[in-house]
N, C-alpha and C positions, 0 to 999 in steps of 0.2 A: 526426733527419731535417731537412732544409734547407726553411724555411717557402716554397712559392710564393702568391706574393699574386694577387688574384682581377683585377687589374688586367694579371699577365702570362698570364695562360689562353689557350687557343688553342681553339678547336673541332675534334675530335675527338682532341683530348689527353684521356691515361689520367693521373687527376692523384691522387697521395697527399700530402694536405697536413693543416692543423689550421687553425680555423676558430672563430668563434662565431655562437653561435644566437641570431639578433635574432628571430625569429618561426616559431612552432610551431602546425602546423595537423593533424590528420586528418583527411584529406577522402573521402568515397564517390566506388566506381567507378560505373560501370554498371551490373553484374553485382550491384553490394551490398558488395563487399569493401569493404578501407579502404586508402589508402596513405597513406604521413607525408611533408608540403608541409612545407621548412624554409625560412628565407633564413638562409643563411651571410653572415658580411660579415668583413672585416680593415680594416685600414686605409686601404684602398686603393677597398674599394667593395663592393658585394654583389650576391649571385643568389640566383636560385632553385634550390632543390636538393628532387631526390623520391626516395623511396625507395619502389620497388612492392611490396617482398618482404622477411621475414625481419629486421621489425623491432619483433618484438612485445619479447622478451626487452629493449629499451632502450627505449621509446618514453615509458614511466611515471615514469623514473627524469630524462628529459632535459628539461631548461627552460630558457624564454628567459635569455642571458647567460652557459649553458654553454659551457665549451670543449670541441671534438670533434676528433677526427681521424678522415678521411673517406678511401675510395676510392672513383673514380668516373668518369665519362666524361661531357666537357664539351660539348653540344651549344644548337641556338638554339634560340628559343620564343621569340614573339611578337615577333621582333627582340632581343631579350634573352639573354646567355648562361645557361646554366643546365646544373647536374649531377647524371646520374642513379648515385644512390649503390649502389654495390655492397657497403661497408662502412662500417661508423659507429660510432667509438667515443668513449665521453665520458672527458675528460682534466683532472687535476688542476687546481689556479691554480697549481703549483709545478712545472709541466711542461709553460711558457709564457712568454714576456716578454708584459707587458702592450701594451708598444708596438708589437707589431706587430698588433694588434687596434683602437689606440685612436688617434685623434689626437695627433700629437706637435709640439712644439716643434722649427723649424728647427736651432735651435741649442743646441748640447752644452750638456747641464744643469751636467756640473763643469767647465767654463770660465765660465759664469754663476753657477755660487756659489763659484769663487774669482773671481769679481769682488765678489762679494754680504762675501766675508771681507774684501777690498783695503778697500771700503768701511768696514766698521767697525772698522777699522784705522784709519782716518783719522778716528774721531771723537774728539775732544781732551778730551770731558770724561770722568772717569774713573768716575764713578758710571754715565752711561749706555752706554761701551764696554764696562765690565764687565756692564751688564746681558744687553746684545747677544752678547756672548761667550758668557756665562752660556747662554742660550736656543741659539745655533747652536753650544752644543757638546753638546749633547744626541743623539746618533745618531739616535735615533727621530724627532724634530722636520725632522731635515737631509733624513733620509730620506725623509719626505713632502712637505717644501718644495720639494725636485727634483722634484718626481713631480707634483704636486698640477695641477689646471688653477685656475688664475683665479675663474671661476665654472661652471654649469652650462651657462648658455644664454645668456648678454649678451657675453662679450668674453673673447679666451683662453681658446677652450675646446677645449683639448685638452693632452692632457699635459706639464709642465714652463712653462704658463700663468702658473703665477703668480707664480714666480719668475723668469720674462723680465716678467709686469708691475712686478712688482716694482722690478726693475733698471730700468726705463722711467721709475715714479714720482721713485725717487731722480735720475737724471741732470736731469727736469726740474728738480726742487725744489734741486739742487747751479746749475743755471744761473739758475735765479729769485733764489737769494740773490746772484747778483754784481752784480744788479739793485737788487734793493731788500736794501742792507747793512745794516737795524737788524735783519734777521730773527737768529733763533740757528738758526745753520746745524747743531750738535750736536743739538738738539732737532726741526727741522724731520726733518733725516736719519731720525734714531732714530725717529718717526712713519710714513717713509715704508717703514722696514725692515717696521716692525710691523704695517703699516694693516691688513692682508687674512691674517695671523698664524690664525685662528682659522680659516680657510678649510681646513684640513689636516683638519681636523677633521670641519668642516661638512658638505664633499663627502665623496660616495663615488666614487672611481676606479680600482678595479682592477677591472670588467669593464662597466662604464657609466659615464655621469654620473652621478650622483643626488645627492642630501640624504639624509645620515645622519639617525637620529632626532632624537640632539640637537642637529644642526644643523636639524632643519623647529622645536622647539621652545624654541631658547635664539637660533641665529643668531650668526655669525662674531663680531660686534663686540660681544656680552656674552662669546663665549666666549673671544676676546682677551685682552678688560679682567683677565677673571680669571688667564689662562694673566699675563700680564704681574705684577700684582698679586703673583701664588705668588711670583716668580722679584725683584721688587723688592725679596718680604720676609726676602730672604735675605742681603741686602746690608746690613752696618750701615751706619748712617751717611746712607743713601741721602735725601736732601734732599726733604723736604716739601712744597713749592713745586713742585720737578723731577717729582716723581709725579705731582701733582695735575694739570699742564700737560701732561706725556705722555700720559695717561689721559684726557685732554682732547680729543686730537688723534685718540687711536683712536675714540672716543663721538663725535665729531660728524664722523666722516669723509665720511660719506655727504650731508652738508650740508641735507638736511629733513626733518621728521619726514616727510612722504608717500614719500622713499624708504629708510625705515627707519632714521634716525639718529636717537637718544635722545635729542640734542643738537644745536643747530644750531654751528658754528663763531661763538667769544666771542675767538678770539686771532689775532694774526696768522698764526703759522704754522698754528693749525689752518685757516684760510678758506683759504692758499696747498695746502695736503695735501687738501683736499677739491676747489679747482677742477682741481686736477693730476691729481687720481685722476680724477676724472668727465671731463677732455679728453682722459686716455690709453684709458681704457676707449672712449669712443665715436669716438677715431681709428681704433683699433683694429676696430671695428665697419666703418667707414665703409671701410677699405682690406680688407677682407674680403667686400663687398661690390661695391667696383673691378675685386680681383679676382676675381671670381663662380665661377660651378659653370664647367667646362670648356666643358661644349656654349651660354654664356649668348654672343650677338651682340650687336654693338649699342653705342646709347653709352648706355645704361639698364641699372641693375641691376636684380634681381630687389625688392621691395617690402622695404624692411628694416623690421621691426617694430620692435626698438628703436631706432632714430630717427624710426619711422612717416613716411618716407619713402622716392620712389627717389633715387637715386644718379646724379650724373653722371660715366659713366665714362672722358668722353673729356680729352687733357691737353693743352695747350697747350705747342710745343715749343720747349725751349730753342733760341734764337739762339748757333750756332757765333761 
């Protein structure tokens, strides 16, 4: 059945679609009964949804971040759309695209990772293009690298995030080396391939943000070091020097220990793949904030906590 997103709802449309549950209430009537207060939401936005009757047989079983399919009739409340459920049924993760539930990346994931392939295609040294191969020929790794966001709450955070930041690192770090030519443009590259590598991991994405377990207790960039480490020690030959300075560049990416880097940047291309990382991530922030919530006026944005300031949203217009 054809998903309709809560964004094309009409009032007093009869609507059967699928849904996820961000918030689950029983709440008393008058009388003492009970009816079940849900918000549904998709990608597009969320309401309120009640259901007055005949939902005891599901109400134990359904939890926040379930998928449902619902019928029901779309009407207002409090200015607000909202739908009173005639039916409710809860629905596999295999009988769902995640993307229509989750935030997504503008732009098609496999045109971004056959660029992410162009890329390491173009790296000339043969120790680390094989490493690179090595690693994105793994299906299960490719597979989450498309999908993955960025991070949770800071920057690209919505699906296929991190492989558009990804691609974002590398283009800066490819025009920084025409700049300053003693950099090693193989080893910068292979750094910015890798920088955020453990984030597949770290996150949880298919039916929220979150932090997995062993990313709240290990964290992307030990879980990197090691995912890299497995895959270098598979290569004979693989140059001693060449390790040590890769693994260099993932460990001090985040550039101080107060934002969680084990290492502060000792090389040059590591200091270049940390300022690069940290002025894509909070561009990124900053034009997400430009462009604000729908209903946002004005030439101020909403207060952005990571850059703990507001935002000026107005531009100065190019001269024809």
């Amino acid at each position: 059945m054809e998903k309709i997103f809560v964004k094309d709802l009409e009032v007093n449309q009869v609507v059967v679609s699928s849904f996820m549950v961000t918030y689950k209430e029983l709440r008393q009537k008058k009388d003492g009964d009970y009816f079940l207060s849900l918000t549904l939401s998709d990608r597009t936005g969320d309401l309120l949804a009640i259901m007055w009757d005949n939902f005891q047989d599901i109400v134990d079983s359904l939890e926040v971040n379930d998928f449902v399919n619902v019928k029901g009739s779309v009407s207002i409340y409090n200015n607000r759309l909202q739908i009173i459920l005639h039916r409710i049924k809860k629905l596999d993760e295999e009988e769902v695209d995640p993307t229509d539930y989750l935030p997504s990346s503008q732009q098609d994931p496999e045109a971004m990772f056959q660029r992410l392939q162009e890329v390491i295609s173009s790296v000339k040294n043969r120790y680390l293009r094989r490493l690179l191969e090595q690693i994105f020929g793994d299906s299960e790794i490719v597979r989450k690298f498309k999908l993955a966001p960025a991070a949770k709450g800071l920057h690209h955070v919505y699906l296929g995030g991190l492989l558009e930041h990804t691609l974002s690192v590398i283009d800066l770090c490819q025009m920084v080396c025409q700049h300053y030519q003693d950099l090693n443009r193989d080893l910068l590259i292979a750094g910015a391939v890798l920088h955020d590598l453990g984030k597949i991991d770290e996150l949880s994405y298919s039916r929220s943000f979150n932090y997995t377990d062993q990313g709240r207790l290990l964290g992307h960039i030990l879980m990197e070091c090691q995912m890299v480490e497995k895959e270098i020690d598979k290569i004979e030959g693989f140059p001693a020097e060449l390790r040590l300075q890769l693994l260099h560049l993932l460990a001090s990416h985040h550039g101080t220990y107060e934002f969680g880097s084990p290492r502060r940047p000792k090389t040059p291309e590591a200091l270049v793949l940390h300022y690069l990382d940290d002025m894509d991530a909070k561009m990124e922030s900053m034009q997400q904030s430009i462009s604000g919530h729908p209903t946002l006026q004005g030439n101020w944005s909403h207060f952005n906590k990571i850059l703990e300031r507001y935002i000026y949203r107005k531009k100065v217009e190019e001269e024809e």
